[in-house]
GUKOLMI-594472 format. One record per residue (C-alpha): residue number from 1; chain; y, z, x. Coordinates in nm, 2 decimals. Example, Ala and Ser with C-alpha at 12.3 -4.5 7.8 and 13.67 -1.06 7.14 Angstrom:
<mardos>
+-----+--------+--------+--------+--------+
! num ! chaine !      Y !      Z !      X !
+-----+--------+--------+--------+--------+
!   1 !      A !  -0.45 !   0.78 !   1.23 !
!   2 !      A !  -0.11 !   0.71 !   1.37 !
+-----+--------+--------+--------+--------+
</mardos>
This chain:
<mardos>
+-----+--------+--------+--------+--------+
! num ! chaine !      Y !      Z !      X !
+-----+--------+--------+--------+--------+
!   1 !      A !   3.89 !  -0.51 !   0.27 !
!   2 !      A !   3.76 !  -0.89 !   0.24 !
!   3 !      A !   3.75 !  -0.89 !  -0.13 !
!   4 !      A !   3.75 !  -0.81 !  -0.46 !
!   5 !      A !   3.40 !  -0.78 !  -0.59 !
!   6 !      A !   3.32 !  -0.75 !  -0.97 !
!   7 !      A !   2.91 !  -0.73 !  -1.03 !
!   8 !      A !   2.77 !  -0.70 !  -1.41 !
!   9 !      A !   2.45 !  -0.52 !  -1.43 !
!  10 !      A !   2.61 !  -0.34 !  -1.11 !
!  11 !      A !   2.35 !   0.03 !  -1.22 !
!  12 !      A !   2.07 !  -0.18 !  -1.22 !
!  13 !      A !   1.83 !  -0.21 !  -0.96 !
!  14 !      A !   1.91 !  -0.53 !  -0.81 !
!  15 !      A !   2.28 !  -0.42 !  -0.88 !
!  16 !      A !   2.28 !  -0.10 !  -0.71 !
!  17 !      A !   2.16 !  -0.27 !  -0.37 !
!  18 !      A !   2.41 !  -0.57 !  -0.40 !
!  19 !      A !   2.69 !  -0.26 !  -0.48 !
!  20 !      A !   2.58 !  -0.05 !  -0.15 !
!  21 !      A !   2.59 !  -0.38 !   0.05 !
!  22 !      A !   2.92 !  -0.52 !  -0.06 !
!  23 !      A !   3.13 !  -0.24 !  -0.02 !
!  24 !      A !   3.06 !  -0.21 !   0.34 !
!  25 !      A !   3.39 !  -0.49 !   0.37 !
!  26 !      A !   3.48 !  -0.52 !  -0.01 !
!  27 !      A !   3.64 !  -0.34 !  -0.35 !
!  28 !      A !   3.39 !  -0.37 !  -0.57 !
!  29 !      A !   3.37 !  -0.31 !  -0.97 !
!  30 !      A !   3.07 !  -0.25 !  -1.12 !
!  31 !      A !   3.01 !  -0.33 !  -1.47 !
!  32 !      A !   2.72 !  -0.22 !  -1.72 !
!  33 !      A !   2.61 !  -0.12 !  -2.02 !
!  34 !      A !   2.38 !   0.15 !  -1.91 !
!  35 !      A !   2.11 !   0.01 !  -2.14 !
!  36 !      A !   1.89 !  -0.06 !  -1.87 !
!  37 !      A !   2.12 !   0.08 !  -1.57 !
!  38 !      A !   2.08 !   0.38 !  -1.48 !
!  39 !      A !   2.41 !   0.65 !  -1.35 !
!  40 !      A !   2.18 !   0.77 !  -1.13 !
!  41 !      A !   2.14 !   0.45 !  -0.94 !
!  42 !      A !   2.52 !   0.44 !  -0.83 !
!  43 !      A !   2.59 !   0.83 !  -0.80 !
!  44 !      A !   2.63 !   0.79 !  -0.45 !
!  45 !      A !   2.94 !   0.56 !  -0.49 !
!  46 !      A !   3.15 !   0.71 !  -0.70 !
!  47 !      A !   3.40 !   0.92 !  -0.53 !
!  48 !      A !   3.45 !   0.61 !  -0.31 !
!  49 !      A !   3.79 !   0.48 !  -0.28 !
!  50 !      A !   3.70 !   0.10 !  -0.33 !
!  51 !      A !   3.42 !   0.17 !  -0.58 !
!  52 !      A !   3.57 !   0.14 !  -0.94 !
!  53 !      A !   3.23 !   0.14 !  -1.21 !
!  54 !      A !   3.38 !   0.06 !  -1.60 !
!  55 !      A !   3.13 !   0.12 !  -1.87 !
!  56 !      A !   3.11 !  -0.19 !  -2.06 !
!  57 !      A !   2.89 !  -0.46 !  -2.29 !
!  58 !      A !   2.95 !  -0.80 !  -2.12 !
!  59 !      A !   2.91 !  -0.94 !  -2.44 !
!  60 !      A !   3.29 !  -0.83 !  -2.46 !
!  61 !      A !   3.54 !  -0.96 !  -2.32 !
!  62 !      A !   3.71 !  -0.78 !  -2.04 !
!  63 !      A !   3.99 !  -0.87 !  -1.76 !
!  64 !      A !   4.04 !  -0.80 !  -1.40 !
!  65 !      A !   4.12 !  -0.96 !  -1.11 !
!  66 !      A !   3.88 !  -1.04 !  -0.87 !
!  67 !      A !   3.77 !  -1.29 !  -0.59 !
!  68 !      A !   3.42 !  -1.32 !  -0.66 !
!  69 !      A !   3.16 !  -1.22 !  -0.94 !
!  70 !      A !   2.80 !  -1.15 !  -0.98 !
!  71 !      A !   2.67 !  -1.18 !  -1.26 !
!  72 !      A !   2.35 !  -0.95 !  -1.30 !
!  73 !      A !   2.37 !  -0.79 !  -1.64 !
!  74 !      A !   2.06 !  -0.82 !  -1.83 !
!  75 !      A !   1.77 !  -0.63 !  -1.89 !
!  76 !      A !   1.50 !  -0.77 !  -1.65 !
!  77 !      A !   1.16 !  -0.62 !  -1.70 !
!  78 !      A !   0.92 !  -0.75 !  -2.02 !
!  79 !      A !   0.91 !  -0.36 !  -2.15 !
!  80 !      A !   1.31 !  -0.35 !  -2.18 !
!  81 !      A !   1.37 !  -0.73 !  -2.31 !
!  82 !      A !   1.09 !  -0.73 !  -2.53 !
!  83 !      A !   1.26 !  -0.36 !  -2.71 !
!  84 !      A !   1.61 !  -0.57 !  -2.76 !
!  85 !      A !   1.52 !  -0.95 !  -2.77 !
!  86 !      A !   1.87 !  -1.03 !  -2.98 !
!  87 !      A !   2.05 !  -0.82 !  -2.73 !
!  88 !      A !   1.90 !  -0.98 !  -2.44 !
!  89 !      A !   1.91 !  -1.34 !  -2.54 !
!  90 !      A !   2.33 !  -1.27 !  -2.63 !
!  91 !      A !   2.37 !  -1.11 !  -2.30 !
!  92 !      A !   2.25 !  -1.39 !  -2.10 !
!  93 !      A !   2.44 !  -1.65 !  -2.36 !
!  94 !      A !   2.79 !  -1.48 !  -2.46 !
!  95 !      A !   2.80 !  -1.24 !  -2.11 !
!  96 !      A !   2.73 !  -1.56 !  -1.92 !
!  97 !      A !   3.00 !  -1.74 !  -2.10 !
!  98 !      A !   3.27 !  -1.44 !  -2.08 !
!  99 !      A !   3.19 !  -1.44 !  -1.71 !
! 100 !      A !   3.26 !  -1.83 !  -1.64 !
! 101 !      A !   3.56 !  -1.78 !  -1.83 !
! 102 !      A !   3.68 !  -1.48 !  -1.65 !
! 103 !      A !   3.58 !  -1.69 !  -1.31 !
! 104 !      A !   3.83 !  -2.00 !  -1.45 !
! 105 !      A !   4.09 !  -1.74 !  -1.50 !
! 106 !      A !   4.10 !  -1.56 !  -1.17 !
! 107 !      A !   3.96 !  -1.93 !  -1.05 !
! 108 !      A !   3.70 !  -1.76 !  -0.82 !
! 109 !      A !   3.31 !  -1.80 !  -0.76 !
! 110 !      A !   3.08 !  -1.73 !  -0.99 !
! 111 !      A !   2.73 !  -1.65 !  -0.89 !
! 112 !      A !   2.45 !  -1.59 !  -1.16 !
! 113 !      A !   2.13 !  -1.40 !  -1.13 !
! 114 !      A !   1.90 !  -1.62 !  -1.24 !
! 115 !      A !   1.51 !  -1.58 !  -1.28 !
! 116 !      A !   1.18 !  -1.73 !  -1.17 !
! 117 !      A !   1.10 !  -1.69 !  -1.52 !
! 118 !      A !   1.24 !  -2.04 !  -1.58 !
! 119 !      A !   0.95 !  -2.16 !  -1.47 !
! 120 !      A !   0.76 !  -2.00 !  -1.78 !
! 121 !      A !   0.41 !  -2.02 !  -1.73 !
! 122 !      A !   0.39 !  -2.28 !  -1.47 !
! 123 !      A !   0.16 !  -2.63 !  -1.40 !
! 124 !      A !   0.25 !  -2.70 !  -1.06 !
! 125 !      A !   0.23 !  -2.44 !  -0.74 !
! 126 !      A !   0.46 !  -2.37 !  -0.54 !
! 127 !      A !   0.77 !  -2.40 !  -0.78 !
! 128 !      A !   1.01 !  -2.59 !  -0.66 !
! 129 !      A !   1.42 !  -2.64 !  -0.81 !
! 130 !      A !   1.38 !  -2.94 !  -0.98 !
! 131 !      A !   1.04 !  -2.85 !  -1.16 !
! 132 !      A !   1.17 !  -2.80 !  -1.55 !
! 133 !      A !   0.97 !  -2.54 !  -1.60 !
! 134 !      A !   0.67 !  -2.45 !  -1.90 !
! 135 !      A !   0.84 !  -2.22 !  -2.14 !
! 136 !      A !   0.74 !  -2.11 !  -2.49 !
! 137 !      A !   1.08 !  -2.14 !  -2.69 !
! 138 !      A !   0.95 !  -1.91 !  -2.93 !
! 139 !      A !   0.71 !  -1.65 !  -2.75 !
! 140 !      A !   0.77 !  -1.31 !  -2.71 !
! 141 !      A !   0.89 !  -1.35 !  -2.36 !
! 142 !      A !   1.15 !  -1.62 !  -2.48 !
! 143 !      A !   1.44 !  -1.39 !  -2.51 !
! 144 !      A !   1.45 !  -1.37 !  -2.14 !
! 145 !      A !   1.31 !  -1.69 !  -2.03 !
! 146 !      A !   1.51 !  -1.87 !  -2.25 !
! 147 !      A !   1.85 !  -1.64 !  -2.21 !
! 148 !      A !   1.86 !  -1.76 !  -1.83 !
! 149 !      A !   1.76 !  -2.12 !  -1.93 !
! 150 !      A !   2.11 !  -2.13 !  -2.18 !
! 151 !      A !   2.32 !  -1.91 !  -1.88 !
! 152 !      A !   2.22 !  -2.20 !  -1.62 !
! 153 !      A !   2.27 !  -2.46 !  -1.89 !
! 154 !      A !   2.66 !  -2.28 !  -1.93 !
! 155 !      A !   2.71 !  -2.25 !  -1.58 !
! 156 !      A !   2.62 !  -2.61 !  -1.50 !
! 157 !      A !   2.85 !  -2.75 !  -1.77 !
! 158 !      A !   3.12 !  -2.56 !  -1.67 !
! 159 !      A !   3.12 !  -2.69 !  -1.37 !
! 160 !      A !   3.13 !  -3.01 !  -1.49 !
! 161 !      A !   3.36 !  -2.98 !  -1.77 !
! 162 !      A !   3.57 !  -2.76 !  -1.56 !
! 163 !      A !   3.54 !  -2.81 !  -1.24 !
! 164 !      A !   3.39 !  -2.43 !  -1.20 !
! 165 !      A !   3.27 !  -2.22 !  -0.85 !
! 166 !      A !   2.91 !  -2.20 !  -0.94 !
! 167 !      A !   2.61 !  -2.04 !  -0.75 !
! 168 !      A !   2.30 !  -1.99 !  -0.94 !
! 169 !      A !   1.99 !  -1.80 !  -0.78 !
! 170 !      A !   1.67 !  -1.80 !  -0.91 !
! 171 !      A !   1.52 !  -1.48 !  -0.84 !
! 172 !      A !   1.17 !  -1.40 !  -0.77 !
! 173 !      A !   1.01 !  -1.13 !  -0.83 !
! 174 !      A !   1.14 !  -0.82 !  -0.59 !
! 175 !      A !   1.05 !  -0.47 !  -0.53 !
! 176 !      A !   1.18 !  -0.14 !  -0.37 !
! 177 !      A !   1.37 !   0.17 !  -0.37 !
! 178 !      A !   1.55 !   0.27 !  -0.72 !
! 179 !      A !   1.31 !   0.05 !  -0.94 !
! 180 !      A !   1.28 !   0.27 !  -1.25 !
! 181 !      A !   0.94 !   0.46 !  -1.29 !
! 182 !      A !   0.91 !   0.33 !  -1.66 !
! 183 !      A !   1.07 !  -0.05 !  -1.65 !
! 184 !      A !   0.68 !  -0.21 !  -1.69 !
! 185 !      A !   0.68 !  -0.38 !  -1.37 !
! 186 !      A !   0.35 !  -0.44 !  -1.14 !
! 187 !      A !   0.46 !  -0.30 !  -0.82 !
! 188 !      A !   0.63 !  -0.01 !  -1.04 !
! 189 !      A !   0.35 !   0.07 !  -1.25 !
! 190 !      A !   0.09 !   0.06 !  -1.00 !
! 191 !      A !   0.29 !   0.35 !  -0.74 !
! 192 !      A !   0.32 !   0.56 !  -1.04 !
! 193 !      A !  -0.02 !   0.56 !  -1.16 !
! 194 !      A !  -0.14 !   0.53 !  -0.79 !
! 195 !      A !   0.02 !   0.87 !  -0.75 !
! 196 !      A !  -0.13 !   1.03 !  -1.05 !
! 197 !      A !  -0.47 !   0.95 !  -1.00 !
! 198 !      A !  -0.43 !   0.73 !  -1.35 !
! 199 !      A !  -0.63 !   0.37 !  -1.41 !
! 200 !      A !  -0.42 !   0.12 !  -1.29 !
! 201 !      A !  -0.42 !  -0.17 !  -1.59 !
! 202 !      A !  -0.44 !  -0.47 !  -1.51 !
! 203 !      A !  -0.31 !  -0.79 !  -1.81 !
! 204 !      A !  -0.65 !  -1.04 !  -1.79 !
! 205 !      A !  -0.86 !  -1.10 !  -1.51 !
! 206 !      A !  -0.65 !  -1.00 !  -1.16 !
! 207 !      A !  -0.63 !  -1.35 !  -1.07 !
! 208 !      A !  -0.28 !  -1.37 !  -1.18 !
! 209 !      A !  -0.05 !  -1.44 !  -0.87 !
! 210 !      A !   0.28 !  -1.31 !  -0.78 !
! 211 !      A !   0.50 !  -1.34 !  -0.47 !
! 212 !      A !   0.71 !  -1.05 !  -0.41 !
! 213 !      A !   1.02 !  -0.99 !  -0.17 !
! 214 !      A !   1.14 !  -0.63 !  -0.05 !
! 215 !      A !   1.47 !  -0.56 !  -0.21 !
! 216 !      A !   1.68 !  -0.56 !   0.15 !
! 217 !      A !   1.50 !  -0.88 !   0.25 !
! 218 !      A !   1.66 !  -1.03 !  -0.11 !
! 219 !      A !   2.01 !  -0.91 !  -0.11 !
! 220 !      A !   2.07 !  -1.04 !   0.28 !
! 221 !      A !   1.95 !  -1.34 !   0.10 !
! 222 !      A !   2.20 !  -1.30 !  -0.20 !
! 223 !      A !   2.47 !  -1.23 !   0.06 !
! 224 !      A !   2.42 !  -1.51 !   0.30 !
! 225 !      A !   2.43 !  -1.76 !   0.02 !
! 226 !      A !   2.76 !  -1.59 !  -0.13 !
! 227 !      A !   2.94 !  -1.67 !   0.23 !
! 228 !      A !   2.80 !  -2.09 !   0.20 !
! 229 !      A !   3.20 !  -2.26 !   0.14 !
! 230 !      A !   3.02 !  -2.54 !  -0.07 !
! 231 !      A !   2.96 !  -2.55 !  -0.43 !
! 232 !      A !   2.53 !  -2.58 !  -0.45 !
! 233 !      A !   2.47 !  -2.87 !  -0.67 !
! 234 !      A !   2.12 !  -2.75 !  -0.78 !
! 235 !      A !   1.99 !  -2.41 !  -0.84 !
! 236 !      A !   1.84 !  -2.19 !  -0.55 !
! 237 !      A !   1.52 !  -2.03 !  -0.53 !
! 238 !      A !   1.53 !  -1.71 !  -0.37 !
! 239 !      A !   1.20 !  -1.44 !  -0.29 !
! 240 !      A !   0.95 !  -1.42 !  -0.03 !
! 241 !      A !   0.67 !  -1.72 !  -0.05 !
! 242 !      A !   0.41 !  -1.49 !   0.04 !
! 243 !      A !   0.16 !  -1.52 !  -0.32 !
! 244 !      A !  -0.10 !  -1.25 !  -0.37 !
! 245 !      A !  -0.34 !  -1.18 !  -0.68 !
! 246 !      A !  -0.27 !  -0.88 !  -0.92 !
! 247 !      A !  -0.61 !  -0.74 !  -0.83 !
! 248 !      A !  -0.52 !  -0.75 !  -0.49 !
! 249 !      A !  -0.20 !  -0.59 !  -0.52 !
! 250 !      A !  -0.39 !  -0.30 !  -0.73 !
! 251 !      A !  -0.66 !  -0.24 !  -0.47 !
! 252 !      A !  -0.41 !  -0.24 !  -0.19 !
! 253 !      A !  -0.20 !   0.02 !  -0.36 !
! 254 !      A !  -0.46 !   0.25 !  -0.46 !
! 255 !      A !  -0.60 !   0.27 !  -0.04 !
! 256 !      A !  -0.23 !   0.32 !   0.06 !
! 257 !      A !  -0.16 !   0.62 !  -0.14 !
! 258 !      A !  -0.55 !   0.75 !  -0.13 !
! 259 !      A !  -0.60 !   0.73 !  -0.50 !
! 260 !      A !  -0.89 !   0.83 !  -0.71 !
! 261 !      A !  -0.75 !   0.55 !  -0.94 !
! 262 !      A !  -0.92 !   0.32 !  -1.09 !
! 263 !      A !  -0.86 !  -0.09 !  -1.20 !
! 264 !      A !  -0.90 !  -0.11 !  -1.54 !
! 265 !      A !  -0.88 !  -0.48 !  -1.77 !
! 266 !      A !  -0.71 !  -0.49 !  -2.06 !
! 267 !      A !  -0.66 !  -0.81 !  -2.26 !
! 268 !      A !  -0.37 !  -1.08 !  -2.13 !
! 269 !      A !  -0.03 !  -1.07 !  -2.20 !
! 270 !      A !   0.10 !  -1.37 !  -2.42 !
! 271 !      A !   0.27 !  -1.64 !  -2.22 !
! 272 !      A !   0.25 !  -1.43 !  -1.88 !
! 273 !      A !   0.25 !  -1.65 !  -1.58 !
! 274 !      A !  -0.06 !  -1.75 !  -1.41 !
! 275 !      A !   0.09 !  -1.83 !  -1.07 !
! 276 !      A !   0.37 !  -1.75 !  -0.94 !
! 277 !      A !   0.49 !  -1.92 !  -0.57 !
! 278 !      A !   0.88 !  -2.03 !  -0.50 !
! 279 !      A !   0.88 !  -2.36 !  -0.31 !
! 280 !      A !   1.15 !  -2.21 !  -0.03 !
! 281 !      A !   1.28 !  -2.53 !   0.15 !
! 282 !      A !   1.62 !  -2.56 !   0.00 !
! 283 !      A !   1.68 !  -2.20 !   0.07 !
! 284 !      A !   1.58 !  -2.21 !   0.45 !
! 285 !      A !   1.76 !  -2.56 !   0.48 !
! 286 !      A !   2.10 !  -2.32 !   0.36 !
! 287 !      A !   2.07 !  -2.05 !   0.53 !
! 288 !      A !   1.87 !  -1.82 !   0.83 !
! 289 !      A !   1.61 !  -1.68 !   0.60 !
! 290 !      A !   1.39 !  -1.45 !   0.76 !
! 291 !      A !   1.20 !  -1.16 !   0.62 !
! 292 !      A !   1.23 !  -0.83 !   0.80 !
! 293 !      A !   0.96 !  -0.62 !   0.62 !
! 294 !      A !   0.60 !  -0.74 !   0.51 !
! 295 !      A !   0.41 !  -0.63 !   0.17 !
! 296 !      A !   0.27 !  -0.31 !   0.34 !
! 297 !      A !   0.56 !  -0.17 !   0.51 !
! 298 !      A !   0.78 !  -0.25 !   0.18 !
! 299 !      A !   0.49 !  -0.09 !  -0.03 !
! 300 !      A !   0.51 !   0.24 !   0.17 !
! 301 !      A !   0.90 !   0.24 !   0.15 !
! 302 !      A !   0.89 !   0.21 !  -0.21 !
! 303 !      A !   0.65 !   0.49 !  -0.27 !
! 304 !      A !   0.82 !   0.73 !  -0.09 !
! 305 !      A !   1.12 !   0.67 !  -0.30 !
! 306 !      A !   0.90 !   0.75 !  -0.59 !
! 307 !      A !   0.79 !   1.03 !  -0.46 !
! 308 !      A !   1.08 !   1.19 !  -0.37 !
! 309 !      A !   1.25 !   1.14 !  -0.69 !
! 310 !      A !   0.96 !   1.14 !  -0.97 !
! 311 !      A !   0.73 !   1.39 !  -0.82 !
+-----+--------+--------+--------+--------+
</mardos>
C-alpha cells in the first residue's frame, strides 16, 4: 500500500468515487456524518481490509495517522445546505480548521474540496483563479458560498502562518453514478423526472449556463493533482469547460430517455448563477487533462444508474 488516505465526506458522492479510486494502492479512512452521505454509497467497501469508514461530525475533533487528507465533508447541493445553513457554514469553518490541524500534526498534505460557488453569481466568463468572485454575504446560498470562501481563507493562512501542505480545488459542477435522486441538482433532477414522464422545472428563463464534468473525468483530475510534489500557490479550477444552457440540458435529456416530459418555468432562484464557465489554463498547464466521456455518453451512464437503483 502507497498510503494512508483519510477523506471527510468519504459517503458522499464525490467521496464515494475518490474512496473506490484510492484504495486501488492505498488504506483509506473514510469519514462522515451521514447527513448527506449515504451507507449505501460505500457498501461495497466495507469488508475490505484497507477500508476503515468511522462515523463522525468533523466539527469534532478526531485523531489518526495518515499521509494525506481530503477534505470533502459538507453538504453540497442548495436543497441540503439551504435545510442546515448553521451546520453547513460550521462544517466548512471548524471541520476545515480541525482538518489543517490534524494535517500539522501528522505534517501531511491537505487537499480541500473547494467549490465553483466562490464565484457567486459571476460578471466575467470564463472564471478564472484570480477572479474574487460576486457573492451575496447574506443570501440564502451564503452558507455554502461563503463556508468555502472562510475554508480557503483557513487554508491559505495556514500555510503561511505555518508553513502548511495545501491543495485547494475548486470544483465545478460534476455529474454521474451515485448522485442521490433527491439532492436538488439539475442533471439529477432532470433523469428522475425524465424517467417519470414529470415536467421538468426549470429556475427563470433556461438561459442559465452550466459546465458539467463526468464524475471519472473529475476524480482522475483530483488524483493527478494529488501526485504534483509542489505546494500550488493559488487555487485550482477543476471541471470540464464545455458550457451549455439549462434549457438545453432539459431538452437533451428528455429525447435521450424518450420522455413525454415537459419544460416547465418557474420563477428564479435568489442569487443562482447566470453563467457558469471555469477558465481551465492553470489546470492543463499542471497536469495531462483530458476528458474521456462527452455530455451524451456521461448522460446515458448516469441514467442507467438511476434506473437500476430508483426504478
Amino acid at each position: 500500500m502507497n498510503k494512508r488516505i483519510l477523506i471527510t465526506g468519504g459517503a458522499g458522492f464525490l467521496g464515494r468515487h475518490l474512496c473506490k479510486k484510492l484504495l486501488e494502492n492505498n488504506k483509506v479512512i473514510c469519514i462522515d456524518n451521514l447527513l448527506t452521505g449515504r451507507k449505501k454509497n460505500i457498501k461495497e467497501f466495507t469488508n475490505l481490509p484497507n477500508y476503515t469508514f468511522v462515523k463522525h461530525d468533523v466539527k469534532n475533533k478526531i485523531t489518526f495517522k495518515c499521509d494525506q487528507i481530503f477534505h470533502f465533508a459538507s453538504p453540497a447541493s442548495p436543497i441540503h445546505y439551504q435545510k442546515n445553513p448553521i451546520d453547513t457554514l460550521l462544517t466548512n469553518v471548524l471541520g476545515t480548521h480541525n482538518m489543517l490541524n490534524l494535517a500539522l500534526k501528522n505534517d501531511c498534505e491537505f487537499i480541500l474540496a473547494s467549490t465553483s460557488e466562490i464565484y457567486g453569481d459571476p460578471n466575467i466568463s470564463p472564471q478564472k483563479e484570480d477572479y474574487y468572485g460576486n457573492v451575496n454575504p447574506i443570501g440564502p446560498r451564503a452558507c455554502y458560498d461563503e463556508g468555502k470562501r472562510a475554508a480557503e481563507t483557513l487554508a491559505f493562512d495556514f500555510k503561511r502562518k505555518h508553513n502548511a501542505k495545501i491543495k485547494v480545488l475548486r470544483i465545478f459542477n460534476t455529474y454521474g453514478p451515485y448522485m442521490a435522486k433527491d439532492d436538488g441538482r439539475v442533471i439529477s433532477n432532470f433523469i428522475v423526472n425524465s424517467l417519470s414522464n414529470t415536467d421538468l422545472n426549470i429556475y427563470g428563463d433556461g438561459k442559465n449556463t452550466r459546465s458539467f464534468c463526468y464524475v471519472d473525468d473529475l476524480i482522475d483530475s483530483i488524483i493527478k493533482i494529488s501526485k504534483i510534489k509542489k505546494i500550488l500557490p493559488t487555487p485550482i479550477n477543476v471541471g470540464n469547460d464545455y458550457e451549455i444552457s439549462i434549457k438545453e440540458i432539459a431538452k437533451i435529456i428528455i429525447d435521450l430517455n424518450n420522455s413525454k416530459s415537459k419544460i416547465k418555468h418557474t420563477k428564479s432562484l435568489i442569487n443562482e448563477p447566470k453563467i457558469r464557465k471555469p477558465d481551465l489554463k492553470l489546470l492543463k498547464s499542471l497536469i495531462n487533462f483530458n476528458p474521456k466521456t462527452n455530455l451524451v455518453d456521461g448522460l446515458i451512464k448516469t441514467t442507467r444508474y438511476f434506473k437500476d437503483n430508483y426504478n
